[in-house]
PDB file with one MODEL, atoms N, CA, C and O in Angstrom:
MODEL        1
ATOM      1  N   UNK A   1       0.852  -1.179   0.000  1.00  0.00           N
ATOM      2  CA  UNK A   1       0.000   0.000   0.000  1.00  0.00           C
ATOM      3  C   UNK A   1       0.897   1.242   0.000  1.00  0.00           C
ATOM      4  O   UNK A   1       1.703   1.443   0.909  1.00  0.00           O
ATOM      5  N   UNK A   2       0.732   2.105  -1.086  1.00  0.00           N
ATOM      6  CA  UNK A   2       1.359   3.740  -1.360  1.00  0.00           C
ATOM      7  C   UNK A   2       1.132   4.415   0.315  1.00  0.00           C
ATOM      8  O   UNK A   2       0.525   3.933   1.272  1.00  0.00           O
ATOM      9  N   UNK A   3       1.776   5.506   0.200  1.00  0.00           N
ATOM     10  CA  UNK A   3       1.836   6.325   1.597  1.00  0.00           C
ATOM     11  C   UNK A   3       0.477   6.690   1.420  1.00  0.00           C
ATOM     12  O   UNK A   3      -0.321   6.384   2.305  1.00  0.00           O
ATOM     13  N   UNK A   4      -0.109   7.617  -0.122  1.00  0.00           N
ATOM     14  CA  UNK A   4      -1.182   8.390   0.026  1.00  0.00           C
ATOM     15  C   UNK A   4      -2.143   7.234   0.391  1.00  0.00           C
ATOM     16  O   UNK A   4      -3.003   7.416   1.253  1.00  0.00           O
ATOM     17  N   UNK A   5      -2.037   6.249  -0.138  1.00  0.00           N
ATOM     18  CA  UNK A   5      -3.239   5.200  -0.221  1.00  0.00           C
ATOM     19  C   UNK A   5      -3.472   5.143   1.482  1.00  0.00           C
ATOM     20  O   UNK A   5      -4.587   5.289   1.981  1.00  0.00           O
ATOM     21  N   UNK A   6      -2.453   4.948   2.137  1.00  0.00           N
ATOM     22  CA  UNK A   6      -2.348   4.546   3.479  1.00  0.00           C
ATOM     23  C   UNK A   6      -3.003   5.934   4.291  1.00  0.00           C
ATOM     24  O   UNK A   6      -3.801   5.796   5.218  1.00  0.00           O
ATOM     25  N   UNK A   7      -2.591   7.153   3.848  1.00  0.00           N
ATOM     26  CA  UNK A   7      -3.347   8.024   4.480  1.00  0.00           C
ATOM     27  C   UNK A   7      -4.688   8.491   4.694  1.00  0.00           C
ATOM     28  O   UNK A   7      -5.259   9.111   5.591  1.00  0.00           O
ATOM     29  N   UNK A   8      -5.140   7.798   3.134  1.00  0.00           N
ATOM     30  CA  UNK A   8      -6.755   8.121   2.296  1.00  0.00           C
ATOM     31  C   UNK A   8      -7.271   6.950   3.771  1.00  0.00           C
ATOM     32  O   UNK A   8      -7.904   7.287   4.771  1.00  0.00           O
ATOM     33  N   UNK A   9      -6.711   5.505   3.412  1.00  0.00           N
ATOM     34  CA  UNK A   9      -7.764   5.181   4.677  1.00  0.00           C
ATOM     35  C   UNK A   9      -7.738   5.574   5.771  1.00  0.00           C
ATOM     36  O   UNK A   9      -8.795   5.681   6.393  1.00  0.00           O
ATOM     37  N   UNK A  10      -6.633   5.881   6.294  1.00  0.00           N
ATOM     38  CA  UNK A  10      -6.858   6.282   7.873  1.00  0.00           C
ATOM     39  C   UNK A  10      -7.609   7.805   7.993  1.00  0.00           C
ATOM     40  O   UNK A  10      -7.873   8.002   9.179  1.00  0.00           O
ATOM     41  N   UNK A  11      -7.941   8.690   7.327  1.00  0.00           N
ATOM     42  CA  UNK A  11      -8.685   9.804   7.192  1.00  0.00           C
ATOM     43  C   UNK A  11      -9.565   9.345   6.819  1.00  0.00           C
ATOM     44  O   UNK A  11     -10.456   9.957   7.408  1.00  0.00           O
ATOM     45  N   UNK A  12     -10.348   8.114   5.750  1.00  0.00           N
ATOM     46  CA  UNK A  12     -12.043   7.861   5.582  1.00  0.00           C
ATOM     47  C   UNK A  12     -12.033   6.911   7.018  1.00  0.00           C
ATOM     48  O   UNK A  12     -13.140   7.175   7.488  1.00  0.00           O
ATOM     49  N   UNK A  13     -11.611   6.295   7.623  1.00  0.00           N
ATOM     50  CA  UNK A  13     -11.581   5.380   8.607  1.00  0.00           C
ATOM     51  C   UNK A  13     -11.403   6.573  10.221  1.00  0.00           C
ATOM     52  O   UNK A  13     -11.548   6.029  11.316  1.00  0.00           O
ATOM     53  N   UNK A  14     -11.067   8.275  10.168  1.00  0.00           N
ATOM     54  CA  UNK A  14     -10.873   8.788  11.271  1.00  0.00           C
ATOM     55  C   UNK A  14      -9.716   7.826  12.218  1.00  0.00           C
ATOM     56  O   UNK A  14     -10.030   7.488  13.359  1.00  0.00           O
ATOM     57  N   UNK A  15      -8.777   7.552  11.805  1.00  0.00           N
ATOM     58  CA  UNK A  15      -7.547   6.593  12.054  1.00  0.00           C
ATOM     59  C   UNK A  15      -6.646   7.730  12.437  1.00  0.00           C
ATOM     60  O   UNK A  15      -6.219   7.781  13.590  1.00  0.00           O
ATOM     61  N   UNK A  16      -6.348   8.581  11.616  1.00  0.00           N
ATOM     62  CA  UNK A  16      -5.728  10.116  11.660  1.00  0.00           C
ATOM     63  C   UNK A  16      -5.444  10.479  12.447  1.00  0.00           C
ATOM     64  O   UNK A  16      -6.327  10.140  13.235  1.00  0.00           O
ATOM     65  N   UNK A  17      -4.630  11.117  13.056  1.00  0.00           N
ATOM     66  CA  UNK A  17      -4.653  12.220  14.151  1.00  0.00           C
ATOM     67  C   UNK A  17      -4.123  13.326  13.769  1.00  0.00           C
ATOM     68  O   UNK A  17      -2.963  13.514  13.404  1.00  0.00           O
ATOM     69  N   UNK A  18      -5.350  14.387  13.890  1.00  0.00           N
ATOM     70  CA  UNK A  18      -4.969  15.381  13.021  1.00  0.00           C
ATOM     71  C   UNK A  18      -4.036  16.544  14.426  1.00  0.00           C
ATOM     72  O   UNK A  18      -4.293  16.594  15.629  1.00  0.00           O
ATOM     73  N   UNK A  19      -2.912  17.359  13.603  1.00  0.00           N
ATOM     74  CA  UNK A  19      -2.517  18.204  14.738  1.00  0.00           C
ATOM     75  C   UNK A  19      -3.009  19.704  13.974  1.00  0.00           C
ATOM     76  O   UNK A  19      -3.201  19.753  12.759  1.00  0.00           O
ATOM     77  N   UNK A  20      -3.159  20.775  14.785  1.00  0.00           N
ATOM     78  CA  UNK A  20      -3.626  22.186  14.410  1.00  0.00           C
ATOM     79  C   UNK A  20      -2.280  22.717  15.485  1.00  0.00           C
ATOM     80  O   UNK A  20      -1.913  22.345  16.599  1.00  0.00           O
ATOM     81  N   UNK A  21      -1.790  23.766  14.516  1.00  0.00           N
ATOM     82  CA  UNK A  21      -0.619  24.569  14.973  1.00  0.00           C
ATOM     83  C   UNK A  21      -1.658  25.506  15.157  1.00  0.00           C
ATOM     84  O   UNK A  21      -2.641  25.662  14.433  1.00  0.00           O
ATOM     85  N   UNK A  22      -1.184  26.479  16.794  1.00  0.00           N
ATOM     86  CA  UNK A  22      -2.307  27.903  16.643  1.00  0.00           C
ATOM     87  C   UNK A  22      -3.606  27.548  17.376  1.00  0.00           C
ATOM     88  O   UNK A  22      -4.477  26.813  16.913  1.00  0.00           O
ATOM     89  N   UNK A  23      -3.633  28.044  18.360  1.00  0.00           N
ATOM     90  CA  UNK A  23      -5.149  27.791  19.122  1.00  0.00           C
ATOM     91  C   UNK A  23      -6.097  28.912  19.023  1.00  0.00           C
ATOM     92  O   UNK A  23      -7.036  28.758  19.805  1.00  0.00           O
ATOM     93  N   UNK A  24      -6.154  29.816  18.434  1.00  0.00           N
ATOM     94  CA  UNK A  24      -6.813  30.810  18.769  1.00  0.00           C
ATOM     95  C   UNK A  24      -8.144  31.220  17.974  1.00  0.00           C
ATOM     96  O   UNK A  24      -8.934  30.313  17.713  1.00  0.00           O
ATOM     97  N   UNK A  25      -8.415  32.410  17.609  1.00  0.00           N
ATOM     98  CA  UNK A  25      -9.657  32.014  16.588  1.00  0.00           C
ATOM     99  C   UNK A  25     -10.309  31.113  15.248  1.00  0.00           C
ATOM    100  O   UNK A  25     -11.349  30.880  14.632  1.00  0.00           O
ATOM    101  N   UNK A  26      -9.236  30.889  15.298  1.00  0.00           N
ATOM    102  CA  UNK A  26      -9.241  29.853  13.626  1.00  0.00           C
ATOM    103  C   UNK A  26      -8.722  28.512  14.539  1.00  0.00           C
ATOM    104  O   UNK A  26      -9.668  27.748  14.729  1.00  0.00           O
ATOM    105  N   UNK A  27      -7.820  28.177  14.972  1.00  0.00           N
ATOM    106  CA  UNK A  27      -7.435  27.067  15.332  1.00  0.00           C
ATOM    107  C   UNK A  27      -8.278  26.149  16.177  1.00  0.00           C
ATOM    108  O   UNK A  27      -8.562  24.972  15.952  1.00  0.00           O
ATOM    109  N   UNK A  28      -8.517  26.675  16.880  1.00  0.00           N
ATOM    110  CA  UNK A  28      -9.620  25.957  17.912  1.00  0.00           C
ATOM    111  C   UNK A  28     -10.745  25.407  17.471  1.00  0.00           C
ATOM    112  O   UNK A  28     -10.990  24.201  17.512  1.00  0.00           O
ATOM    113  N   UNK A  29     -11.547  26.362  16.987  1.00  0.00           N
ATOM    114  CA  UNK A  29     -12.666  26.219  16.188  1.00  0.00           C
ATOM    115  C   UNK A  29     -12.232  25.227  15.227  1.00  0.00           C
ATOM    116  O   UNK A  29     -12.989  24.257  15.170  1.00  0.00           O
ATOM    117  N   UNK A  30     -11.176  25.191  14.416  1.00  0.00           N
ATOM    118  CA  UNK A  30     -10.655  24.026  13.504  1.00  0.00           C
ATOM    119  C   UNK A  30     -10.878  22.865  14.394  1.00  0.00           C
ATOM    120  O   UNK A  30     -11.791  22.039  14.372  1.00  0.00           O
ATOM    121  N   UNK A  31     -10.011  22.954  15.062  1.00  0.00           N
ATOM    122  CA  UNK A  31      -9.568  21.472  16.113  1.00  0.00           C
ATOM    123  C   UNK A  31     -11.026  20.492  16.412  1.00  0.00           C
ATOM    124  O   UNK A  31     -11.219  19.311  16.124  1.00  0.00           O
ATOM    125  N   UNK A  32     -12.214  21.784  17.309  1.00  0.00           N
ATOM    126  CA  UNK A  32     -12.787  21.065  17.708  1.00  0.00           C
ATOM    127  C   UNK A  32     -13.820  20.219  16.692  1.00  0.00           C
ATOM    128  O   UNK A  32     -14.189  19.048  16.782  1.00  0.00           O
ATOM    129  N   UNK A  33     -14.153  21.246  15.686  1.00  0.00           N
ATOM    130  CA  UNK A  33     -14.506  20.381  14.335  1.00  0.00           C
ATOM    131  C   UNK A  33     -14.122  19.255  14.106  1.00  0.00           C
ATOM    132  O   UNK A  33     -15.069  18.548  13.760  1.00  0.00           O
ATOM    133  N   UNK A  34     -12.687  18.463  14.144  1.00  0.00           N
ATOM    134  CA  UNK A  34     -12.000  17.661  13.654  1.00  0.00           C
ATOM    135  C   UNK A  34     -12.961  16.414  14.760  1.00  0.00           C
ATOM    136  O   UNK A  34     -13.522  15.377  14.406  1.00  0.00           O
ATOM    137  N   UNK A  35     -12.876  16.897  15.856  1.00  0.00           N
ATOM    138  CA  UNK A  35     -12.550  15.963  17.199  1.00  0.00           C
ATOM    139  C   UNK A  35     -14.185  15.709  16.872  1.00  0.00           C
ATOM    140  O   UNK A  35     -14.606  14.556  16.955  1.00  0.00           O
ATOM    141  N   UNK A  36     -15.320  17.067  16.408  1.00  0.00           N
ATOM    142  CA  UNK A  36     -16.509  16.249  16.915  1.00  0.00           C
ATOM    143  C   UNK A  36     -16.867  15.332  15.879  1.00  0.00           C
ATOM    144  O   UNK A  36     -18.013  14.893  15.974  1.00  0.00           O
ATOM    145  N   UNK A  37     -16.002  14.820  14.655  1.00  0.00           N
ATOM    146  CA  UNK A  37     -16.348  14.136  13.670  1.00  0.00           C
ATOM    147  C   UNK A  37     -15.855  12.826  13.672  1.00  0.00           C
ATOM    148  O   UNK A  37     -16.028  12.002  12.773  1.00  0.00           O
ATOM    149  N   UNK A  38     -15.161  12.642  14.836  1.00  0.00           N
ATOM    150  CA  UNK A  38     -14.379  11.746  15.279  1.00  0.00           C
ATOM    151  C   UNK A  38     -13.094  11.250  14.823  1.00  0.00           C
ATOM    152  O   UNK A  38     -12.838  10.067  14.602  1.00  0.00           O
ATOM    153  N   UNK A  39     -11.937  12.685  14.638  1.00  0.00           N
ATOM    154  CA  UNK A  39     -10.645  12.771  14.487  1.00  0.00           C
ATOM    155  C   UNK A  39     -10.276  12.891  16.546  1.00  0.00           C
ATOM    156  O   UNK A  39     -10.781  13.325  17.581  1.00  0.00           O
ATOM    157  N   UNK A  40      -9.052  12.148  16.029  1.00  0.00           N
ATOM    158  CA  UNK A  40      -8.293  12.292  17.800  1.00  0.00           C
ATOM    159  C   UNK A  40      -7.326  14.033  17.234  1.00  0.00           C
ATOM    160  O   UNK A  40      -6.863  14.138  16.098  1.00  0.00           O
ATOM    161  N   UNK A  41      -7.226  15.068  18.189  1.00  0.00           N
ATOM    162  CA  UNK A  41      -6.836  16.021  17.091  1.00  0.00           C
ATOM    163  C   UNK A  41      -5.674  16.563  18.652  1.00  0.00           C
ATOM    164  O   UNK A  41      -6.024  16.381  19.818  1.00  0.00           O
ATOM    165  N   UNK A  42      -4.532  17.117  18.300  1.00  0.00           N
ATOM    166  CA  UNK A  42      -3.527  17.444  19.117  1.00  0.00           C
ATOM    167  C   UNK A  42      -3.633  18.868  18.767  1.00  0.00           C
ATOM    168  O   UNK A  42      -3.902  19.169  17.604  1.00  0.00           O
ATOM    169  N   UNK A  43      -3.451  19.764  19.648  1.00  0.00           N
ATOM    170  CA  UNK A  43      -3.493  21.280  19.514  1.00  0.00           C
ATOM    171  C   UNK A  43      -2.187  21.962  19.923  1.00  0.00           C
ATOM    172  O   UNK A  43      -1.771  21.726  21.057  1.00  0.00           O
ATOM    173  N   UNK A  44      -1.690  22.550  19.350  1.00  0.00           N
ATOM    174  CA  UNK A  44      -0.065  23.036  19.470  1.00  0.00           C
ATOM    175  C   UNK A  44      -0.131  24.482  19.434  1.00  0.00           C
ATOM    176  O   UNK A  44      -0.327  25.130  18.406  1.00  0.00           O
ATOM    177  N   UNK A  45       0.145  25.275  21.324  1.00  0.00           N
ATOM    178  CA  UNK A  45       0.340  26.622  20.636  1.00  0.00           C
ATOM    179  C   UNK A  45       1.148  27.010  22.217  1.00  0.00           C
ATOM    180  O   UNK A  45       1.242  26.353  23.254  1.00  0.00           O
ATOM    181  N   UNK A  46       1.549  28.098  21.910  1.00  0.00           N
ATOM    182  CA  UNK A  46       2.856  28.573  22.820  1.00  0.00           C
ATOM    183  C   UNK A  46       2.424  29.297  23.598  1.00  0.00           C
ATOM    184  O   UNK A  46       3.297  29.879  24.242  1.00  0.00           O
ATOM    185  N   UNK A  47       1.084  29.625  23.934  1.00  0.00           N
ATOM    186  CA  UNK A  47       0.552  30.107  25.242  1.00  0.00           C
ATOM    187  C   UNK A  47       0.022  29.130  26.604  1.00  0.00           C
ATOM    188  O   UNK A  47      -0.964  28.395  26.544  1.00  0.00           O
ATOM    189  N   UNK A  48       0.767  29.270  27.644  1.00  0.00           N
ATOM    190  CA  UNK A  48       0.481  27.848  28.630  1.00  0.00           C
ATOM    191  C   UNK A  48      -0.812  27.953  28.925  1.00  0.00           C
ATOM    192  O   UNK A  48      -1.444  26.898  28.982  1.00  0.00           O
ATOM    193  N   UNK A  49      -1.657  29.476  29.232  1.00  0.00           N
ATOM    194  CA  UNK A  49      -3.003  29.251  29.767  1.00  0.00           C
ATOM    195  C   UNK A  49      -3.960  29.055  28.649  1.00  0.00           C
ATOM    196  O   UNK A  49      -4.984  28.447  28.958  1.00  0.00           O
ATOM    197  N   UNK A  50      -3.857  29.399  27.548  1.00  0.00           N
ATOM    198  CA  UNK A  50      -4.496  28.260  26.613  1.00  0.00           C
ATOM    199  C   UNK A  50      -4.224  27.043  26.393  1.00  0.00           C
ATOM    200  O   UNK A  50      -4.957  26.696  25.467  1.00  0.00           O
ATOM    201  N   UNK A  51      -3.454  26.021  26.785  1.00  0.00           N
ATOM    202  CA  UNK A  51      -3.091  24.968  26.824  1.00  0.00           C
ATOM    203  C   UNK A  51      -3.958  23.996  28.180  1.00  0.00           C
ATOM    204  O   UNK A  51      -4.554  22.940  28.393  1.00  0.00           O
ATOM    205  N   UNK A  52      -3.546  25.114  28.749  1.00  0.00           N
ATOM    206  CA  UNK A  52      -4.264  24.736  30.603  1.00  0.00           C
ATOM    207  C   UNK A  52      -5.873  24.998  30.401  1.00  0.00           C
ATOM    208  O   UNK A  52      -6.664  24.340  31.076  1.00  0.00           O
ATOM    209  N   UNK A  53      -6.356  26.009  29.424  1.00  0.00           N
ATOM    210  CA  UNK A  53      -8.097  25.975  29.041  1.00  0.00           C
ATOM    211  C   UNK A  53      -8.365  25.281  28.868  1.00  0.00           C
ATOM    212  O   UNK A  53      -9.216  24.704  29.545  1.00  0.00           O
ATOM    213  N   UNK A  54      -7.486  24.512  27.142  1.00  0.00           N
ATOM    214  CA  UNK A  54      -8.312  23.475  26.822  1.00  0.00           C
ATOM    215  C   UNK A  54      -7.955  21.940  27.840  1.00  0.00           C
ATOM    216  O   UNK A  54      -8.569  20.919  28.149  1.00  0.00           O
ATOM    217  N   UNK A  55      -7.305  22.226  27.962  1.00  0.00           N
ATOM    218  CA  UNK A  55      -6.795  20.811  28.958  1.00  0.00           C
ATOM    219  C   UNK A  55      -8.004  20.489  29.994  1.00  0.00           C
ATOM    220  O   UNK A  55      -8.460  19.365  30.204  1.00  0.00           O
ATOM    221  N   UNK A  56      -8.500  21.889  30.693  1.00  0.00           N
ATOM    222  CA  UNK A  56      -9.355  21.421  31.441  1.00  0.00           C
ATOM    223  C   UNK A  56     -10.844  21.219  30.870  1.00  0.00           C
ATOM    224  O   UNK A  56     -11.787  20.644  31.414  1.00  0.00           O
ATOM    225  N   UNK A  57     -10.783  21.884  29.562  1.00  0.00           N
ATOM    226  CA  UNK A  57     -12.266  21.954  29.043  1.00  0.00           C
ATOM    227  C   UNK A  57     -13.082  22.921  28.727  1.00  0.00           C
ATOM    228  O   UNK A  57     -14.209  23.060  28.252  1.00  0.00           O
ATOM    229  N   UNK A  58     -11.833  23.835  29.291  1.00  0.00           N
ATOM    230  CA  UNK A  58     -12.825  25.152  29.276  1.00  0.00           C
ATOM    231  C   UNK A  58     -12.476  26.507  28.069  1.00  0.00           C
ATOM    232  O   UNK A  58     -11.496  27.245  27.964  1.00  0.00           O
ATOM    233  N   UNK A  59     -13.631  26.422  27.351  1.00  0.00           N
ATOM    234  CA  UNK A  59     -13.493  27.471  25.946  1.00  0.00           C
ATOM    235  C   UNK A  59     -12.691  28.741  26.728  1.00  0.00           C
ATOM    236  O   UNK A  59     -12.580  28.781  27.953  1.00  0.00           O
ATOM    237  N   UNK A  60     -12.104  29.862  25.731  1.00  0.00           N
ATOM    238  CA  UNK A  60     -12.033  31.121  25.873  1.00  0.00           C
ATOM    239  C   UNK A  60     -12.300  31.740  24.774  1.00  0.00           C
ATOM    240  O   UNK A  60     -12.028  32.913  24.516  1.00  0.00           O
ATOM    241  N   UNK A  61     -12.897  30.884  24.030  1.00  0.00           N
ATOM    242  CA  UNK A  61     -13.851  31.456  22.690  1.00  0.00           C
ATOM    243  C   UNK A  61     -15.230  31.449  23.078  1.00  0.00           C
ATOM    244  O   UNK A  61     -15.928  30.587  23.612  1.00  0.00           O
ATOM    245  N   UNK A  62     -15.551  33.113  22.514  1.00  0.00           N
ATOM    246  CA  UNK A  62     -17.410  32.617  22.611  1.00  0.00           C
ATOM    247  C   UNK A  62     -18.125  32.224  21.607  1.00  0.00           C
ATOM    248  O   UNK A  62     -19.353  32.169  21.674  1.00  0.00           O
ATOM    249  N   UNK A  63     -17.342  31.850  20.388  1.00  0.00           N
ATOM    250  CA  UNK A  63     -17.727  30.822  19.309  1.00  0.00           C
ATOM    251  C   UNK A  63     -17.913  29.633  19.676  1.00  0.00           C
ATOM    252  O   UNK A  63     -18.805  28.955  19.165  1.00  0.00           O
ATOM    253  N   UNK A  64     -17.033  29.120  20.715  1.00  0.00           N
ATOM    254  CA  UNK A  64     -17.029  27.368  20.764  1.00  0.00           C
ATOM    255  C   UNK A  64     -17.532  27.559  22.635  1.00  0.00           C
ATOM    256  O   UNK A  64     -16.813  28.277  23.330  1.00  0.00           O
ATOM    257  N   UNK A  65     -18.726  26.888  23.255  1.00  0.00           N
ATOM    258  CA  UNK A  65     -18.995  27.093  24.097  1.00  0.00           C
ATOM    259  C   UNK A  65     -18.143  25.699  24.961  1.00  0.00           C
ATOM    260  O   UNK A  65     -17.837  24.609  24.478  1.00  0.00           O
ATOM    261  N   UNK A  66     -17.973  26.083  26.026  1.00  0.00           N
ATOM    262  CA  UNK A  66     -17.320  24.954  27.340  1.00  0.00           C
ATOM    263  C   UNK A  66     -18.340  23.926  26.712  1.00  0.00           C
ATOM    264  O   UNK A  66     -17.933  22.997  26.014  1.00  0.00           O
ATOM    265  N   UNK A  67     -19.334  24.073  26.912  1.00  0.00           N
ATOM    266  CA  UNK A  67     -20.248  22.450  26.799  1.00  0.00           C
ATOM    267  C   UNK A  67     -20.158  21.860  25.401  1.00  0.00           C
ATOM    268  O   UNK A  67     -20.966  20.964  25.158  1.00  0.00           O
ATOM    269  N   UNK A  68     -19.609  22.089  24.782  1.00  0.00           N
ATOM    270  CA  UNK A  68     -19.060  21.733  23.137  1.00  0.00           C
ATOM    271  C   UNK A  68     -17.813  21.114  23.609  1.00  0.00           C
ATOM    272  O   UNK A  68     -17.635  19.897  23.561  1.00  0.00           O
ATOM    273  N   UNK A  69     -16.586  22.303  24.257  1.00  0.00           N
ATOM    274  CA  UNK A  69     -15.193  21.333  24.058  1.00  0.00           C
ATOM    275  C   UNK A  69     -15.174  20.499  25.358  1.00  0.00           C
ATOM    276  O   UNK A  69     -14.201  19.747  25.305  1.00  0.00           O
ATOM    277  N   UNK A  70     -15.759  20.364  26.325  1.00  0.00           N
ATOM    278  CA  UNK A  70     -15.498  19.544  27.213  1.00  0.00           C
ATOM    279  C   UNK A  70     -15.806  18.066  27.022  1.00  0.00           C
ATOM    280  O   UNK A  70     -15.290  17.164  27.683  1.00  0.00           O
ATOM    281  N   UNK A  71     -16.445  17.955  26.327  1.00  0.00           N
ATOM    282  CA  UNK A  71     -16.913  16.247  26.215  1.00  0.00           C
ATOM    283  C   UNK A  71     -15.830  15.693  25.187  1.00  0.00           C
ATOM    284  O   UNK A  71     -15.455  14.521  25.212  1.00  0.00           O
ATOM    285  N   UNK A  72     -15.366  16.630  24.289  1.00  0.00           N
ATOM    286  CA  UNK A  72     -14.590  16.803  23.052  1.00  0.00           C
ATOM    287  C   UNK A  72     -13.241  16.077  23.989  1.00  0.00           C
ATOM    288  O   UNK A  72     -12.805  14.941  23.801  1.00  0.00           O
ATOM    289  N   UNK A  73     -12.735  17.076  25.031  1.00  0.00           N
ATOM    290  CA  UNK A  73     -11.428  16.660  26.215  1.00  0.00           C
ATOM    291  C   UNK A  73     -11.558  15.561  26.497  1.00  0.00           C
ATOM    292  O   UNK A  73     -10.980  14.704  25.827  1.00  0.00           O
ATOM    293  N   UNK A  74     -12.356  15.215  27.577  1.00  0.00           N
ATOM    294  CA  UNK A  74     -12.942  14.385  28.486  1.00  0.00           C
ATOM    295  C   UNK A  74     -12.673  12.486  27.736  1.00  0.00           C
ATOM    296  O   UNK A  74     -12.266  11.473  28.305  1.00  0.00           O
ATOM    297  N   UNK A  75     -13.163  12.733  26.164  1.00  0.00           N
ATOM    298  CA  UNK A  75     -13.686  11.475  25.954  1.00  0.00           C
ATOM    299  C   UNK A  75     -11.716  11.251  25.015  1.00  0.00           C
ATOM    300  O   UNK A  75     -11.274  10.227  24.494  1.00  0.00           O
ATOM    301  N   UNK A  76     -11.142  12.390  25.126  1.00  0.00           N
ATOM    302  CA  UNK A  76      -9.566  12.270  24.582  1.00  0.00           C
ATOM    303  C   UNK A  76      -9.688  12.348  23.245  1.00  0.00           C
ATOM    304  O   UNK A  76      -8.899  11.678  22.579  1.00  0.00           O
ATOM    305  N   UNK A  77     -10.828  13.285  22.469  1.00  0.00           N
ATOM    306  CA  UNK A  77     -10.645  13.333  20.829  1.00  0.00           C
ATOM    307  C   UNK A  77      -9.506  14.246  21.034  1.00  0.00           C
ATOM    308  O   UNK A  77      -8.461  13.989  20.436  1.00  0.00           O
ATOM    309  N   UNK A  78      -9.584  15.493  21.962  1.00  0.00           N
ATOM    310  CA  UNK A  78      -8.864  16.554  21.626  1.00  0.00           C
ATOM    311  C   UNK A  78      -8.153  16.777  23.266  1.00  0.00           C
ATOM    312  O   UNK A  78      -8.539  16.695  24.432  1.00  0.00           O
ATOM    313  N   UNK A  79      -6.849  17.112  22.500  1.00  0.00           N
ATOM    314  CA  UNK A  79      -5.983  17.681  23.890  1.00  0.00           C
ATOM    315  C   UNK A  79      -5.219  19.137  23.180  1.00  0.00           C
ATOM    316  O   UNK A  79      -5.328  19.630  22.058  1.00  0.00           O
ATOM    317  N   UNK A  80      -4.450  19.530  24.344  1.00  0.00           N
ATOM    318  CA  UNK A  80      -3.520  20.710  23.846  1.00  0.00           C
ATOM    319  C   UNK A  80      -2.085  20.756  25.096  1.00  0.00           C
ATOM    320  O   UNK A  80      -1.966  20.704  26.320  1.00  0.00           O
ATOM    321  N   UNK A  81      -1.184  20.886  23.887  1.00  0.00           N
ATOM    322  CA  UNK A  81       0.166  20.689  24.126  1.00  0.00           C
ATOM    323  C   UNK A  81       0.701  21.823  23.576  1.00  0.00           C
ATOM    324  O   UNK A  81       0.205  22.351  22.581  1.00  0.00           O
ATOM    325  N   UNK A  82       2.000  22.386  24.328  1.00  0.00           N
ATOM    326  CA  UNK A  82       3.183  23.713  24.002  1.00  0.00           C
ATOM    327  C   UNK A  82       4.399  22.636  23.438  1.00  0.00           C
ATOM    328  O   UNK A  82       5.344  23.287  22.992  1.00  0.00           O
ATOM    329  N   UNK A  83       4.563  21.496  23.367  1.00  0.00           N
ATOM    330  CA  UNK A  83       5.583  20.561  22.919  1.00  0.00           C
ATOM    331  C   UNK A  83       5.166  20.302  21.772  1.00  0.00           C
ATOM    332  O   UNK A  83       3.975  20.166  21.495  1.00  0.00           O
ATOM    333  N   UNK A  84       6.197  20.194  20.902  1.00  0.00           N
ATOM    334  CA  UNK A  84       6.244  19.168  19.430  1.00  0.00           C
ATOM    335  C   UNK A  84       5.520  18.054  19.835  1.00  0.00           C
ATOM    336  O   UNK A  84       5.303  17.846  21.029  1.00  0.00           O
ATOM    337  N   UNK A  85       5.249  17.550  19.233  1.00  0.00           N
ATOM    338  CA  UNK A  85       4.594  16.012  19.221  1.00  0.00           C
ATOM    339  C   UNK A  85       4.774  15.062  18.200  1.00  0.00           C
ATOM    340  O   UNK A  85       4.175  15.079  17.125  1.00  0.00           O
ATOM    341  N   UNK A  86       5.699  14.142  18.592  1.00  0.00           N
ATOM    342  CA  UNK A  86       5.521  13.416  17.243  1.00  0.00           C
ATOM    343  C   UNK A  86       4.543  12.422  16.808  1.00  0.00           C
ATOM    344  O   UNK A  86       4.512  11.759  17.845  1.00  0.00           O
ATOM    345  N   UNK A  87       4.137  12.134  16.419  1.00  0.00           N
ATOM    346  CA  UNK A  87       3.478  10.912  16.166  1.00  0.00           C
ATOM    347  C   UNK A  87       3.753  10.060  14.611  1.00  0.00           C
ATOM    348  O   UNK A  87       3.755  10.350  13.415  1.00  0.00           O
ATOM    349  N   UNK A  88       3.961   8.929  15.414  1.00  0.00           N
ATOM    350  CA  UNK A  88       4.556   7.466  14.377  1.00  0.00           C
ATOM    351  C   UNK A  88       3.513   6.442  14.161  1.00  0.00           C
ATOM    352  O   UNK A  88       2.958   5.773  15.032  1.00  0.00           O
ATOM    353  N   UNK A  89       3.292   6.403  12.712  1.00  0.00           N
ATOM    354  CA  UNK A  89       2.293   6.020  12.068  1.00  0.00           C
ATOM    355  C   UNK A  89       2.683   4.209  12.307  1.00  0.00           C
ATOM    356  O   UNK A  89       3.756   3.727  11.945  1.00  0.00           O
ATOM    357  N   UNK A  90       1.495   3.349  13.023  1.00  0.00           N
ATOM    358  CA  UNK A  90       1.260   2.162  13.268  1.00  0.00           C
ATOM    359  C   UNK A  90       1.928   1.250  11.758  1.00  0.00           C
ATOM    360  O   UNK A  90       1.844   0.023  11.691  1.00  0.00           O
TER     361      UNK A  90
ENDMDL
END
């Protein structure tokens, strides 16, 4: 199986883990999209108390309400990290 081939299924299959560089008005709102469609999605941005928001669940957007990203956290579609992350494909 080709790389793309290998990627096409794990994105129709939500196998993926998508990462979003940037938490803030565009990013977040990206992320949590990903997570409520059932992508596992990693969030990467260099502010700790946005990291520590979403970690606990709690929006600082009034686009995306707490009761949207918390179940999003909780159930581990979506986290947020200030570290690189690698991730190595199975």
């Amino acid at each position: 199986m080709t790389l793309k081939e290998t990627l096409l299924r794990r994105l129709h299959n939500r196998e993926a883990v998508i990462g979003i560089v940037g938490l803030g008005y565009v990013g977040l709102p990206l992320a949590v999209e990903f997570a409520a469609v059932g992508f596992t999605v990693i969030g990467i941005d260099v502010t700790q108390s946005k990291v520590d928001s979403i970690n606990r669940g709690e929006s600082y957007i009034p686009d995306i309400p707490t009761s949207q990203l918390k179940p999003l956290v909780e159930s581990g579609k979506l986290r947020a990290s200030r570290r690189k992350t690698r991730i190595c494909p199975s």
